[in-house]
C-alpha positions as CSV (number, residue, x, y, z in Angstrom):
1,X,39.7,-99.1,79.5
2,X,39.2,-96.9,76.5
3,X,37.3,-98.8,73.7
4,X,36.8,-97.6,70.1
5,X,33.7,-98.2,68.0
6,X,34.0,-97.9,64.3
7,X,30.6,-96.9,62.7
8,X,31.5,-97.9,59.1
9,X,30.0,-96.3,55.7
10,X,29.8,-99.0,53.2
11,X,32.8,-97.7,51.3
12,X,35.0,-97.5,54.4
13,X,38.1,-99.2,54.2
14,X,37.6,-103.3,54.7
15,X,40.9,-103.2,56.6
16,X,40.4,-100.9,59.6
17,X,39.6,-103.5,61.9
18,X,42.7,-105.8,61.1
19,X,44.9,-102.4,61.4
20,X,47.9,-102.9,64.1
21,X,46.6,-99.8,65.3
22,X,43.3,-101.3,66.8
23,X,45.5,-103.9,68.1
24,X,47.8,-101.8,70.2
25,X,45.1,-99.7,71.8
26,X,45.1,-96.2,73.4
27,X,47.8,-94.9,75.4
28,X,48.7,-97.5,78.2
29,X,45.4,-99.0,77.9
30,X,44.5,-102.0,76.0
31,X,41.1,-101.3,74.0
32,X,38.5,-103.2,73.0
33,X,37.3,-102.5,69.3
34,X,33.2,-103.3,67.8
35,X,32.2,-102.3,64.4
36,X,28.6,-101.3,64.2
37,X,26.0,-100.4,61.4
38,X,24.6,-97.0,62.5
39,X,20.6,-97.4,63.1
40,X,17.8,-94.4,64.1
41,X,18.2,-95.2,67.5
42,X,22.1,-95.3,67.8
43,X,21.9,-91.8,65.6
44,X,19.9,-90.5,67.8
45,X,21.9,-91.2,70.7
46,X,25.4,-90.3,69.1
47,X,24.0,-86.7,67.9
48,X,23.6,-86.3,71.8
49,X,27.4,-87.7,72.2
50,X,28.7,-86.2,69.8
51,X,27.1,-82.6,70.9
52,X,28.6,-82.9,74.3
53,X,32.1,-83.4,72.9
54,X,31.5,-80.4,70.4
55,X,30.1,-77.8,73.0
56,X,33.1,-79.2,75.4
57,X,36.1,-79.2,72.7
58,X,34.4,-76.2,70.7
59,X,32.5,-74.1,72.7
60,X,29.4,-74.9,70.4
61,X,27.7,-77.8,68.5
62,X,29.3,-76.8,65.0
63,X,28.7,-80.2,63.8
64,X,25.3,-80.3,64.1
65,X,24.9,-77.5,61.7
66,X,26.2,-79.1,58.4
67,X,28.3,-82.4,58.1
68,X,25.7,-83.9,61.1
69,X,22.6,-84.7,58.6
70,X,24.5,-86.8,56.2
71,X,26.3,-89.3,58.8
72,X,24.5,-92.1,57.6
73,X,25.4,-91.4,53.8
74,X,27.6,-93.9,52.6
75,X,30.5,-92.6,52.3
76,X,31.1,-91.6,55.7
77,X,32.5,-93.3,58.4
78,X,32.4,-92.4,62.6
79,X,34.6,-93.5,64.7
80,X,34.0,-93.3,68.6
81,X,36.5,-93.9,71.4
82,X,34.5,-94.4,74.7
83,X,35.6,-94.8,78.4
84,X,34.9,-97.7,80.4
85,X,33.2,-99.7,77.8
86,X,31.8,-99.9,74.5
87,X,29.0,-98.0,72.5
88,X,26.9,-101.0,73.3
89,X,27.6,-101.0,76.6
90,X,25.8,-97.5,77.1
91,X,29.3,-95.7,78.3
92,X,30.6,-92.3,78.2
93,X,32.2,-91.3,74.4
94,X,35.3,-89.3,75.1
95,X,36.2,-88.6,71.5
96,X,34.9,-88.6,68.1
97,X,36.8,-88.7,64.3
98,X,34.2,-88.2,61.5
99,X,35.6,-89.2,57.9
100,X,34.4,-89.3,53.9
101,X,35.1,-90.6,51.1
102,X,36.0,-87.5,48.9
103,X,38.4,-86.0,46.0
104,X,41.1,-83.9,46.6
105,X,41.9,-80.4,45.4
106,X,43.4,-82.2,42.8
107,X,40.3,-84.5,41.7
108,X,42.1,-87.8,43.7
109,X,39.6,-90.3,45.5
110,X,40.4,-90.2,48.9
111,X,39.4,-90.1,52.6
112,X,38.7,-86.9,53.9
113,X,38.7,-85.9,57.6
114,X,36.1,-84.1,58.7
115,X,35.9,-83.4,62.1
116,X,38.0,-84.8,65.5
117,X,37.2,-83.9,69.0
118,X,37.9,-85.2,72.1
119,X,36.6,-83.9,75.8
120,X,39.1,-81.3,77.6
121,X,39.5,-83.9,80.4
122,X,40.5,-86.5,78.0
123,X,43.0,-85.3,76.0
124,X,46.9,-85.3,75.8
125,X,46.5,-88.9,76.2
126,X,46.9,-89.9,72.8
127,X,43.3,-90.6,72.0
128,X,43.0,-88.0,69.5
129,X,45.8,-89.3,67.5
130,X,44.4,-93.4,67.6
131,X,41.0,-91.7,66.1
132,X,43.3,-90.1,63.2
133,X,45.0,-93.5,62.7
134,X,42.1,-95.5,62.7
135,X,40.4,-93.1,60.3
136,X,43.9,-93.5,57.9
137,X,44.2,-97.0,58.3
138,X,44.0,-99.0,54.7
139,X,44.0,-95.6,52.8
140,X,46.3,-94.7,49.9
141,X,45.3,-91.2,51.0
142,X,43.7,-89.2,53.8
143,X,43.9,-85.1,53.8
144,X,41.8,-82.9,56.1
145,X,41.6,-78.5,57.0
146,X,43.0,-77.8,60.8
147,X,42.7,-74.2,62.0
148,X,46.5,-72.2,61.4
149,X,45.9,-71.2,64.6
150,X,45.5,-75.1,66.4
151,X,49.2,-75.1,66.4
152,X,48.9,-78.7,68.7
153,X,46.9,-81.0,66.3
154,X,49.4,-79.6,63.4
155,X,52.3,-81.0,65.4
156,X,49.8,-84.0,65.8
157,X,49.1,-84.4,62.3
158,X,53.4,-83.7,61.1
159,X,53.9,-86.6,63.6
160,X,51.8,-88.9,62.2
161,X,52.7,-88.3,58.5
162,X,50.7,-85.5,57.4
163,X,52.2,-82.8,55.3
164,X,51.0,-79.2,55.3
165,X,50.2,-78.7,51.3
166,X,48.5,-75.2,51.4
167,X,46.7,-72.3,53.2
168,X,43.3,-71.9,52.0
169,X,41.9,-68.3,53.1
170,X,39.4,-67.7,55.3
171,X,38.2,-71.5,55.0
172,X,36.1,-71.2,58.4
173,X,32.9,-69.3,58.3
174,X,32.7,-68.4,62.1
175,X,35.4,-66.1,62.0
176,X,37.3,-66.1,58.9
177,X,39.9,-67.8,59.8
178,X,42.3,-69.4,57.3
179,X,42.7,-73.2,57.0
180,X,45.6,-75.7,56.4
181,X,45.5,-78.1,54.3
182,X,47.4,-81.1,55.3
183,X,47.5,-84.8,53.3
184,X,48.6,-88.3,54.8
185,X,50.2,-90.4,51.5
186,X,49.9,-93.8,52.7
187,X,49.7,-95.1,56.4
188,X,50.5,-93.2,59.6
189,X,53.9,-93.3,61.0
190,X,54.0,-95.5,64.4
């Protein structure tokens, strides 16, 4: 079983855990959903998490370097899918969607996605895309940067409801390279 955890912000969206999303699970798989306040302890242990996931998905912990520090601000919001069990439970988290409340290019409120990962071993099986749709759930508007490059989670985001707005240049500082930016008006398609 593949469980998600939702470690809200106090601005995060009051109807994420009603969303038919949560209800329907990953994949095959029925999940089992817990929303959690995020304490020192359970920080310190999802920094770990969430630095395995990055070095495995990444190739380094480029979280840690930036958006990390402010994950209990709040206006962020974590959500965690986990095999086997739940955050509680002490399993293994398999994937990770990082959202904020931000404005737009345009100065519109919205929810911004930050960063999603999910391990090499666990992906293609639509765990990725129940992050995204968790993250979008209850939102009037959710936009976020992907790679040009990361071809696959653009087809990911288009299927859901995303639509690619514009190319920003050289968005990512590790190599330059330029950045997409896609926007979600209203919910994700099923």
């Amino acid at each position: 079983m593949t469980s998600i955890t939702i470690l809200p912000s106090s601005s995060a969206p009051t109807s994420i855990l009603s969303s038919p999303t949560l209800a329907r699970g990953v994949g095959d798989e029925r999940a089992a959903f817990e929303c959690m306040p995020v304490d020192d302890f359970a920080r310190a242990k999802l920094k770990r998490q969430v630095w395995q996931i990055e070095v495995d998905a990444f190739g380094w912990p480029r979280l840690l370097f930036g958006i990390w520090p402010t994950i209990t601000k709040p206006n962020k919001t974590l959500i965690a899918a986990y095999q086997g069990g739940t955050f509680v439970q002490q399993h293994k988290m398999v994937g990770y969607c990082l959202s904020a409340r931000k404005k737009t290019h345009q100065g519109q409120a919205a929810w911004y996605i930050e960063s999603v990962g999910v391990r090499h071993d666990y992906r293609r099986r639509g765990i990725g895309r129940e992050l995204v749709r968790c993250a979008c759930a209850g939102n009037d508007m959710t936009w976020l940067h992907v790679r040009v490059s990361n071809t696959a989670a653009i087809r990911m985001y288009e299927s859901l409801g995303f639509v690619g707005r514009q190319v920003e240049m050289r968005f990512y500082k590790n190599n330059s390279e330029d950045a997409l930016v896609m926007v979600l008006e209203g919910q994700c398609k099923t």
